[in-house]
Biopython code that builds the backbone (N, CA, C, O; Angstrom):
import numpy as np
from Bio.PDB.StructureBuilder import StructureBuilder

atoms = [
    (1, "UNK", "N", (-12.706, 21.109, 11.580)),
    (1, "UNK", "CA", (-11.442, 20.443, 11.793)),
    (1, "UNK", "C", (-10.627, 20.413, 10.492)),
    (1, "UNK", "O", (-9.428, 20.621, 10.307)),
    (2, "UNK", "N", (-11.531, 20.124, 9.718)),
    (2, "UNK", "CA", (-10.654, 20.059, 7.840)),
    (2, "UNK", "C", (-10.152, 21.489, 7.659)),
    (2, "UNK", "O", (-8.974, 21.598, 7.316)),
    (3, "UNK", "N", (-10.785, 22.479, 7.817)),
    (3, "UNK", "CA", (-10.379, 23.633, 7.251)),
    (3, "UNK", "C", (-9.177, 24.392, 7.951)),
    (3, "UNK", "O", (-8.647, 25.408, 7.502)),
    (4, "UNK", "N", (-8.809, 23.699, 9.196)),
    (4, "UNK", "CA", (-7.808, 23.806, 10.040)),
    (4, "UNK", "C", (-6.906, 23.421, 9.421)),
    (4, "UNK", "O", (-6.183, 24.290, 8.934)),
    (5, "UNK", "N", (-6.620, 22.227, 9.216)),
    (5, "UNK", "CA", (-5.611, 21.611, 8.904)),
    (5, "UNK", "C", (-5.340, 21.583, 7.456)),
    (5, "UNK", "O", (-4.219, 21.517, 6.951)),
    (6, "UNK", "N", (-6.169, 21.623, 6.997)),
    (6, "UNK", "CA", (-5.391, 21.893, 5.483)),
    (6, "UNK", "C", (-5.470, 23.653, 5.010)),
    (6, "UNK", "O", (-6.127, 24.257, 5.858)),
    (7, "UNK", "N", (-5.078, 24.375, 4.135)),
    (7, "UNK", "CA", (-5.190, 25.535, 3.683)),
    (7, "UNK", "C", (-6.299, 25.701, 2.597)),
    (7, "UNK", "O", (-6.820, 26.807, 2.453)),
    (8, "UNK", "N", (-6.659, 24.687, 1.863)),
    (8, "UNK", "CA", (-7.075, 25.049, 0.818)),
    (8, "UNK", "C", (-8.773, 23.865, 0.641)),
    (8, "UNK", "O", (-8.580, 22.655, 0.765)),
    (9, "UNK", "N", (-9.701, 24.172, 0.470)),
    (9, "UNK", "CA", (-10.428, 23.200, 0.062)),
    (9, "UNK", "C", (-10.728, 21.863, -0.539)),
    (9, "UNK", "O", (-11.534, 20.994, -0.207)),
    (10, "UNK", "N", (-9.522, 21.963, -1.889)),
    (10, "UNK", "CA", (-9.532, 21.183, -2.623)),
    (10, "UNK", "C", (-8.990, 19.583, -2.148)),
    (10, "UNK", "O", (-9.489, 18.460, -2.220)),
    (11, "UNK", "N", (-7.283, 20.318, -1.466)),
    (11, "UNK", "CA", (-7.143, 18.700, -0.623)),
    (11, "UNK", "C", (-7.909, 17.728, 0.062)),
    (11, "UNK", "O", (-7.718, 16.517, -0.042)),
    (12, "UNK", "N", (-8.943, 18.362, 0.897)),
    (12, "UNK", "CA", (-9.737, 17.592, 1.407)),
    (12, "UNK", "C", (-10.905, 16.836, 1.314)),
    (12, "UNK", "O", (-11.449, 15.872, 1.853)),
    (13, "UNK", "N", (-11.141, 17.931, 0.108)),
    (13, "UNK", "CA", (-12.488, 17.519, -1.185)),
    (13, "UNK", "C", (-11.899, 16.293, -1.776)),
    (13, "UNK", "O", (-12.475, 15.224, -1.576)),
    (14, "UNK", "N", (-10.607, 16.341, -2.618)),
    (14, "UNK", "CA", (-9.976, 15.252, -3.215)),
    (14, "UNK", "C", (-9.367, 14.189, -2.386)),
    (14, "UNK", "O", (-8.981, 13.143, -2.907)),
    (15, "UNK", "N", (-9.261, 14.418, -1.093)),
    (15, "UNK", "CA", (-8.684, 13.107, -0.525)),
    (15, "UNK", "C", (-9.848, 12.603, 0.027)),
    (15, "UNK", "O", (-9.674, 11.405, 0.251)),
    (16, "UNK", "N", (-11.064, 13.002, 0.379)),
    (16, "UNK", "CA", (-12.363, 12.907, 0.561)),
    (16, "UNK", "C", (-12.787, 11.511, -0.625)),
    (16, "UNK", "O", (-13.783, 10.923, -0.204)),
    (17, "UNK", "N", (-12.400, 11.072, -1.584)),
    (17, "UNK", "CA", (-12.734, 10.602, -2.721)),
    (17, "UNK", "C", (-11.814, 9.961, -3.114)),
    (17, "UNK", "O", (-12.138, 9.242, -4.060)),
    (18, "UNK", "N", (-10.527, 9.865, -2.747)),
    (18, "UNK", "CA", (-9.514, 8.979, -2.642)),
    (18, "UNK", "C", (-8.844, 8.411, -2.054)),
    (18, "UNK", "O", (-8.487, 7.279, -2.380)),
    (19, "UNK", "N", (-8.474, 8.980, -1.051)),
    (19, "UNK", "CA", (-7.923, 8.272, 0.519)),
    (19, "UNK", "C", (-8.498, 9.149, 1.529)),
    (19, "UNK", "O", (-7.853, 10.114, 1.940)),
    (20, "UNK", "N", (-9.978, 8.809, 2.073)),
    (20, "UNK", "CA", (-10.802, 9.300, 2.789)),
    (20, "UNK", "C", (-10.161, 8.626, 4.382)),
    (20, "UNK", "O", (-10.697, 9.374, 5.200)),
    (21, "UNK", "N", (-9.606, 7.968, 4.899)),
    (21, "UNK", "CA", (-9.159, 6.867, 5.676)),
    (21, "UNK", "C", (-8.092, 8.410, 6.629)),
    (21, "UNK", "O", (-8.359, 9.080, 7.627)),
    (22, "UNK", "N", (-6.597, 8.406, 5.429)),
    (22, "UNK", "CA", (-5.900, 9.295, 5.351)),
    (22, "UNK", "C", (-6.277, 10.771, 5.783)),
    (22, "UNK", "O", (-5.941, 11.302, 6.841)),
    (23, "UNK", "N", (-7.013, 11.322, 4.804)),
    (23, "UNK", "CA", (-7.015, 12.587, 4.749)),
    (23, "UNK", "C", (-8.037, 12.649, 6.312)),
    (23, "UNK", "O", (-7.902, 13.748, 6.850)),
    (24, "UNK", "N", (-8.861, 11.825, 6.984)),
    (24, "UNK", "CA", (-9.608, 12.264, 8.147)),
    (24, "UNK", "C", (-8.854, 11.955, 9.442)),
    (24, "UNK", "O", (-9.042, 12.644, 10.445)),
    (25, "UNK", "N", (-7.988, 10.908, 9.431)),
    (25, "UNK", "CA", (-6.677, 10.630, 10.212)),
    (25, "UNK", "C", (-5.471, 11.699, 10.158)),
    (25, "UNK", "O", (-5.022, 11.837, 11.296)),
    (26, "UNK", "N", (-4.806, 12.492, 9.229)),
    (26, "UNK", "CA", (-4.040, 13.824, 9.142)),
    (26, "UNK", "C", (-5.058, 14.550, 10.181)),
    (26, "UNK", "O", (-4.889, 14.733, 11.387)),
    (27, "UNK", "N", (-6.052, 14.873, 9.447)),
    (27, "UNK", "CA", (-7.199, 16.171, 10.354)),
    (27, "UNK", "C", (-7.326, 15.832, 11.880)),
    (27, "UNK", "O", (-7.530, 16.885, 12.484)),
    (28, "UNK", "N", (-7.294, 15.047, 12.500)),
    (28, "UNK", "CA", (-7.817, 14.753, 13.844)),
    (28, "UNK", "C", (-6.074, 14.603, 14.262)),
    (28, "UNK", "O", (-5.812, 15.281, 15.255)),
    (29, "UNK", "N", (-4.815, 13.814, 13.661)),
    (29, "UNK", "CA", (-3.590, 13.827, 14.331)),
    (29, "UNK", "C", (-3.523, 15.706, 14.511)),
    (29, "UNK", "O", (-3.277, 16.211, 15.607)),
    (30, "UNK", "N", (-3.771, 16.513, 13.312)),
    (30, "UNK", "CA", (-3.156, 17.879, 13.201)),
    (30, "UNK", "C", (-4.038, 18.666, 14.525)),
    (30, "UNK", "O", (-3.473, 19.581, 15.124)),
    (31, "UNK", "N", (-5.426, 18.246, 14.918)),
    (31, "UNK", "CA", (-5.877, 18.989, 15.899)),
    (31, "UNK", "C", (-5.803, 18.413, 17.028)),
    (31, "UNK", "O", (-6.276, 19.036, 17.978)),
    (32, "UNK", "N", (-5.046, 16.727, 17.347)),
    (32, "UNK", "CA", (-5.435, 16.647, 18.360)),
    (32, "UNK", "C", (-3.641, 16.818, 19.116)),
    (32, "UNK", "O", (-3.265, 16.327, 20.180)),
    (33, "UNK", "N", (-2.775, 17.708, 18.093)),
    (33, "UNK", "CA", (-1.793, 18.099, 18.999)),
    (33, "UNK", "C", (-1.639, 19.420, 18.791)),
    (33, "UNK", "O", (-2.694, 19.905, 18.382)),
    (34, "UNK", "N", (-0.841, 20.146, 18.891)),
    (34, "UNK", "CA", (-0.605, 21.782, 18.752)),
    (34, "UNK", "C", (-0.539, 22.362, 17.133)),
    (34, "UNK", "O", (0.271, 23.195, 16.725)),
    (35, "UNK", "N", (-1.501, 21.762, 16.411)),
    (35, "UNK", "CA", (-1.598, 22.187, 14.899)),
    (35, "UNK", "C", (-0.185, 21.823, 14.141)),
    (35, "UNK", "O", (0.403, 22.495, 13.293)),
    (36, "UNK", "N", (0.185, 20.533, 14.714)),
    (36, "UNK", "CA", (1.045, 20.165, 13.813)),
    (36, "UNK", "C", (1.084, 18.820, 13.951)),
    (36, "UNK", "O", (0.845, 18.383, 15.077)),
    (37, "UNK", "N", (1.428, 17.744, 12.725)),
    (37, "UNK", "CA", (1.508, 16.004, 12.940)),
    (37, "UNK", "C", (3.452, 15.694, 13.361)),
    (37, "UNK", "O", (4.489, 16.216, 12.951)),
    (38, "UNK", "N", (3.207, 14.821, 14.153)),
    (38, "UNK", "CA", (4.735, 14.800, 14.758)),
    (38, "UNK", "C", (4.746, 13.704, 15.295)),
    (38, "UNK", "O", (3.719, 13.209, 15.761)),
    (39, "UNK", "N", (6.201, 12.971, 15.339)),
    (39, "UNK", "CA", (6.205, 11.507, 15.793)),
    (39, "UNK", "C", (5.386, 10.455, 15.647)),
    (39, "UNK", "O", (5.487, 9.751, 14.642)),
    (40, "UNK", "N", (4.340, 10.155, 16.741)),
    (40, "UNK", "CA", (3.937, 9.094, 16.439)),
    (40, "UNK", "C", (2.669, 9.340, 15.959)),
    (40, "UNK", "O", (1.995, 8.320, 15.812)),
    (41, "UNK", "N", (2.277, 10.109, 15.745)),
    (41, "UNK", "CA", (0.794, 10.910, 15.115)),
    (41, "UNK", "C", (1.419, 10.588, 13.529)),
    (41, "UNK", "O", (0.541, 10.326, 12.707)),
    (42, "UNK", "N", (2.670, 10.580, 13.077)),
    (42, "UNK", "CA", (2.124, 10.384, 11.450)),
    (42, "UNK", "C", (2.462, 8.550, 11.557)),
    (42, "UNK", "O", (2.247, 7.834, 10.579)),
    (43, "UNK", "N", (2.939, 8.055, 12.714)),
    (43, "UNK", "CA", (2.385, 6.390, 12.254)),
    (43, "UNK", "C", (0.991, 6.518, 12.252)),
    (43, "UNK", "O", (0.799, 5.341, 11.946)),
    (44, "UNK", "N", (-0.115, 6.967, 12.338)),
    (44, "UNK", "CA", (-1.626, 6.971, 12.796)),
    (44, "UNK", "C", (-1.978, 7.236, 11.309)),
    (44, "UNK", "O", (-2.720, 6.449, 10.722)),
    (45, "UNK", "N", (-1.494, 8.262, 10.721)),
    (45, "UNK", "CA", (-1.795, 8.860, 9.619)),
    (45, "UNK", "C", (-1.468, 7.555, 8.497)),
    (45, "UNK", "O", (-2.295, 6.905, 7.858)),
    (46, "UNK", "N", (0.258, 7.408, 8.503)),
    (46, "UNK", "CA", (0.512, 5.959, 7.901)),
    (46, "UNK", "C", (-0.406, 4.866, 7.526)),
    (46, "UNK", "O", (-0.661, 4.436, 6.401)),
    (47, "UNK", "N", (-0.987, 4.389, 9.013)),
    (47, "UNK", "CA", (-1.090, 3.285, 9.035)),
    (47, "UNK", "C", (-2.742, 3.409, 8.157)),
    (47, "UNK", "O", (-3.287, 2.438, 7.632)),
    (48, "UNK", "N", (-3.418, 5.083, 8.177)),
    (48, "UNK", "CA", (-5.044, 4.805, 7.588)),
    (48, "UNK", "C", (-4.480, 4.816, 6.025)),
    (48, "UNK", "O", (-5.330, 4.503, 5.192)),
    (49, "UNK", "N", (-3.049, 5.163, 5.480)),
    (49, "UNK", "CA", (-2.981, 5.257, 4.445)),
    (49, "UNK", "C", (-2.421, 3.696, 3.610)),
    (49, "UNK", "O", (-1.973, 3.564, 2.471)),
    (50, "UNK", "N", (-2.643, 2.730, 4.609)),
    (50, "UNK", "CA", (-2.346, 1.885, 4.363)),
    (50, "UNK", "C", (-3.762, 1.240, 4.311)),
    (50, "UNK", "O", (-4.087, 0.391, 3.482)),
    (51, "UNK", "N", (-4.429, 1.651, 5.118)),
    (51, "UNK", "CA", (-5.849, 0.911, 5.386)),
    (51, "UNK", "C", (-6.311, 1.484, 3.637)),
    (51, "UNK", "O", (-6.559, 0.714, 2.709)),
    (52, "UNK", "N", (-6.325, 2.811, 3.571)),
    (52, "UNK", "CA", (-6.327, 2.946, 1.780)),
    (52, "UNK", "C", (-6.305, 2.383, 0.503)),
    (52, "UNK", "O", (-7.100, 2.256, -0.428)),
    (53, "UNK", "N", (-5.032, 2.057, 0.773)),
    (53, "UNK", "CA", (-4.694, 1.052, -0.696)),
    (53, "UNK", "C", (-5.002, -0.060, 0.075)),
    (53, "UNK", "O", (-5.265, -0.846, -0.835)),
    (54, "UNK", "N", (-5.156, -0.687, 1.094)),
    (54, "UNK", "CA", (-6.105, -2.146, 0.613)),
    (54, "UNK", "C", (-6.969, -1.980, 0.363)),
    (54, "UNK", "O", (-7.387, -2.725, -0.524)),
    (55, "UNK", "N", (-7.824, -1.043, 0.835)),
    (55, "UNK", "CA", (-9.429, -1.083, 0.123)),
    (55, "UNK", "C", (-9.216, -1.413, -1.065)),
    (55, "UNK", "O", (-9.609, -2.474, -1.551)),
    (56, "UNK", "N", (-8.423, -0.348, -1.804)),
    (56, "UNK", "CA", (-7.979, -0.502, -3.441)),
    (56, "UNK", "C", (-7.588, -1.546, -3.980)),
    (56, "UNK", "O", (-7.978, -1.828, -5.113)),
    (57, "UNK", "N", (-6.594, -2.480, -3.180)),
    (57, "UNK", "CA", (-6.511, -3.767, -3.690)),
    (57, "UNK", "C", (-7.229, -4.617, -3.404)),
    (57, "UNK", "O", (-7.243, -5.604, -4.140)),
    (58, "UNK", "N", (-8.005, -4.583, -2.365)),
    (58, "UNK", "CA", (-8.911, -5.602, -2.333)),
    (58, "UNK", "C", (-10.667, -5.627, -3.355)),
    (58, "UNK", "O", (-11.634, -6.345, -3.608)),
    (59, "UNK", "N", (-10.207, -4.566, -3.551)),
    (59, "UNK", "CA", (-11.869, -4.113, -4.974)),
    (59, "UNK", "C", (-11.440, -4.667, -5.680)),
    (59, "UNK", "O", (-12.084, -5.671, -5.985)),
    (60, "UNK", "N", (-9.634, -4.358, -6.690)),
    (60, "UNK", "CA", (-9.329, -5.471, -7.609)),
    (60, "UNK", "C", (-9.083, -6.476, -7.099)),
    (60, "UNK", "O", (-10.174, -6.958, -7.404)),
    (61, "UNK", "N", (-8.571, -7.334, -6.525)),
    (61, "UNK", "CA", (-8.893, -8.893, -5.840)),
    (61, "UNK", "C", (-10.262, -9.035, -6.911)),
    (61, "UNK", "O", (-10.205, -9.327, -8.106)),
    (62, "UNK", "N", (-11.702, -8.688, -5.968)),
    (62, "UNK", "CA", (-12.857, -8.985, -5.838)),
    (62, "UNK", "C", (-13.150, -8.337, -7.250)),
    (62, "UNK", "O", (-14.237, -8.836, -7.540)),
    (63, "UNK", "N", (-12.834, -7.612, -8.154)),
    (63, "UNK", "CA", (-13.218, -7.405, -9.587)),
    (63, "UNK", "C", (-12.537, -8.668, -10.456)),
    (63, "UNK", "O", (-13.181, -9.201, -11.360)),
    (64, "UNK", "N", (-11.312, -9.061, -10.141)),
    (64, "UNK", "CA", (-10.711, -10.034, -10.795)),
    (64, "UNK", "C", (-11.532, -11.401, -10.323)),
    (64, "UNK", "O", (-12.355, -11.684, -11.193)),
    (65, "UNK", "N", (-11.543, -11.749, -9.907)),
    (65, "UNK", "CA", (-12.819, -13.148, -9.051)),
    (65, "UNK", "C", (-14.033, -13.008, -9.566)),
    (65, "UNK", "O", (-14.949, -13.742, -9.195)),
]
sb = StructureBuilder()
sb.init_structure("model")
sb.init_model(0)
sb.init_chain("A")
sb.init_seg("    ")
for serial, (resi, resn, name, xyz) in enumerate(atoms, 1):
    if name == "N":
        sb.init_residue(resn, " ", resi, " ")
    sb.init_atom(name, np.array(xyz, "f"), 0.0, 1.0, " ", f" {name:<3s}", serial, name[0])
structure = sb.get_structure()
């Protein structure tokens, strides 16, 4: 499914390790319509890239405490 949707290895390796949420939400919107994200498929994408940075803010929260 990854190698579909992206061209190159590296994006998915690196979002794999940084916004893992994101980059597996793109892959499943891009295959589960005609190999492209559109309308309401990138709120889906959005919304894991939001689920993202809270993880991130909530580690600092919980490092600062």
């Amino acid at each position: 499914m990854l190698s579909h949707a992206f061209e190159s290895w590296f994006v998915p390796f690196l979002g794999f390790f940084l916004l893992p949420w994101t980059t597996l939400a793109y892959a499943v919107m891009w295959s589960a319509s005609s190999n492209q994200v559109t309308g309401f498929e990138w709120f889906i994408v959005i919304l894991a890239f939001v689920i993202d940075l809270g993880s991130y803010a909530s580690r600092g929260q919980a490092r600062r405490d």
